[in-house]
C-alpha positions in Angstrom: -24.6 -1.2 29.3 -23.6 -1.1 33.2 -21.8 2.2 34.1 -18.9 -0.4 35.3 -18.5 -2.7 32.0 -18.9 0.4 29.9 -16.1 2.6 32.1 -13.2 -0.8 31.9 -13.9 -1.1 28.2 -13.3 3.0 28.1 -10.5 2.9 29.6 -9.5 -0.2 27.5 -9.9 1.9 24.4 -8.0 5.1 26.2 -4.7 2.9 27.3 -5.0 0.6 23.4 -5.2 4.3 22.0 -2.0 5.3 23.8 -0.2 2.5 23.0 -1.1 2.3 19.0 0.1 6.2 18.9 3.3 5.1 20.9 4.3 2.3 18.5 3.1 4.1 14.9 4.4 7.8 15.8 6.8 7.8 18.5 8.5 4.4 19.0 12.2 5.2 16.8 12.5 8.9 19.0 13.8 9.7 22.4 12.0 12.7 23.6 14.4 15.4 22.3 14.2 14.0 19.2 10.3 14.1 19.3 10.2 17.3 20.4 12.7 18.3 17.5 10.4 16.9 15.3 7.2 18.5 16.4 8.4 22.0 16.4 10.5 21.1 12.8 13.2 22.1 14.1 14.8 18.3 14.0 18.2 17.7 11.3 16.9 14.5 9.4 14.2 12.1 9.9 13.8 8.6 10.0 11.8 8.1 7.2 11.7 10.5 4.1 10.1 7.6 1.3 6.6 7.7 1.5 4.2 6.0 -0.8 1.3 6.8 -2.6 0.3 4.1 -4.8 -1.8 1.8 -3.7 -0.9 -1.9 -3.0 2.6 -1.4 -3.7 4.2 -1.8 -0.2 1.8 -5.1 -0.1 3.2 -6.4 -2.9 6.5 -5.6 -2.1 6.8 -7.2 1.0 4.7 -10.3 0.2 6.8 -10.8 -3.4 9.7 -8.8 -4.0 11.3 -7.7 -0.9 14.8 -10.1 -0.3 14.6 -9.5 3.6 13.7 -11.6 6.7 10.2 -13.4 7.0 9.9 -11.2 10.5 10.2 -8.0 8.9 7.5 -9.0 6.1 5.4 -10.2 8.9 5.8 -7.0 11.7 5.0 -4.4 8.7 2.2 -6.3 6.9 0.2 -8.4 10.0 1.2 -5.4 12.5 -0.7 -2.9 10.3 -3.7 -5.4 10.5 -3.5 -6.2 13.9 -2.6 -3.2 15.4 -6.5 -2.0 14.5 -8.7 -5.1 15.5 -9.2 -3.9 19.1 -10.7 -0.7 17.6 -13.4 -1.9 15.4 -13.5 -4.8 18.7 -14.1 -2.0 20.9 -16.1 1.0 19.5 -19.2 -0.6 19.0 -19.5 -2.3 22.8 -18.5 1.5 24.0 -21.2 3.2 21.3 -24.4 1.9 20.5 -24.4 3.9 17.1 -21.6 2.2 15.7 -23.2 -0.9 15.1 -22.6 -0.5 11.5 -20.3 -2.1 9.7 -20.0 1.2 7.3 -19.1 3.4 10.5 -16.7 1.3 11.7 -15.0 1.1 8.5 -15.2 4.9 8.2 -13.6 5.5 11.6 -11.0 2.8 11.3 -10.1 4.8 8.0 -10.2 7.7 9.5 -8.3 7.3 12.5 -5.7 5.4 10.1 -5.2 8.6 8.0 -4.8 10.7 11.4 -1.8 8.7 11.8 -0.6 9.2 8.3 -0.6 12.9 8.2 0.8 13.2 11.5 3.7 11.1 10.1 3.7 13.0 7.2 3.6 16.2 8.6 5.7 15.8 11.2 8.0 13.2 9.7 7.4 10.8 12.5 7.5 7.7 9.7 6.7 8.0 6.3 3.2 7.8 5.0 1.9 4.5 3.0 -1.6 4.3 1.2 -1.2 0.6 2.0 -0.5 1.2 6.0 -4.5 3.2 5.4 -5.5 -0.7 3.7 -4.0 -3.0 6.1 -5.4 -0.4 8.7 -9.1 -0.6 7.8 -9.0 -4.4 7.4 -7.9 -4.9 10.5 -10.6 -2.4 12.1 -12.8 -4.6 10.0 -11.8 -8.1 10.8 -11.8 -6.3 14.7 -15.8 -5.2 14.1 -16.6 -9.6 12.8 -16.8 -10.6 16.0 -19.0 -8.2 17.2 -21.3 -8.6 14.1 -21.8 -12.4 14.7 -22.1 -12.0 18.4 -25.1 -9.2 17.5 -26.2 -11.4 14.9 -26.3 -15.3 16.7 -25.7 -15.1 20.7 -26.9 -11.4 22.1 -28.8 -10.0 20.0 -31.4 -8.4 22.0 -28.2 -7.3 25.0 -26.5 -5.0 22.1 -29.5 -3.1 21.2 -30.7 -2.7 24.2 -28.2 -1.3 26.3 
């Protein structure tokens, strides 16, 4: 890849990197608050329910929960969307991450980095199913690039 397409779609994933950590750790905190929060010296946080048990935020919001259709939407499609442009853009960036298995790995991984900051930290609560809806999204971010390998440019992803 050309020195120029391969620096914008850097700096693509820097700034998208930027902004997912603004809106999953910091976006409910000022920057006393953060602060607070980091060194644990904050009073309460935000979120103190975390969850464990797989599927059971999922099914939750898509069959039990009693709130607004926007809610059910920003926490279950967010969690999706909010990781296609990184299995969109890691394997333009890195030839070795042509594989569907190592974009599913670092999706997961990057997801759980999240989580235990959250947890840690108690910048949101950790959720097994944020980790699901995570990786699916990093995975319906990689199909794209998997059929463009596959049916237009072959022969321009491998070789660059």
């Amino acid at each position: 890849m050309k020195f120029p397409k391969k620096a914008i779609l850097l700096s693509l994933l820097i700034i998208y990197l930027a902004v997912l950590t603004q809106q999953i750790l910091i976006k409910h905190y000022s920057l006393d608050m953060l602060i607070a929060q980091l060194t644990f010296s904050g009073e309460t946080p935000f979120y103190i329910n975390h969850n464990f048990t797989p599927f059971k935020t999922i099914f939750f919001y898509l069959f039990l929960a009693e709130i607004n259709m926007n809610i059910r939407v920003e926490n279950l499609a967010g969690n999706i969307i909010g990781f296609i442009p990184f299995g969109f853009l890691l394997p333009f960036l890195f030839k070795d991450l042509l594989s569907f298995k190592k974009i599913i790995l670092l999706t997961f991984c990057l997801s759980l980095g999240f989580e235990m900051l959250q947890l840690t930290f108690n910048l949101g609560s950790f959720d097994v199913d944020d980790l699901i809806l995570n990786t699916l999204g990093g995975i319906l971010g990689y199909i794209p690039v998997k059929l463009y390998k596959k049916y237009v440019r072959k022969e321009e992803l491998v070789s660059y």
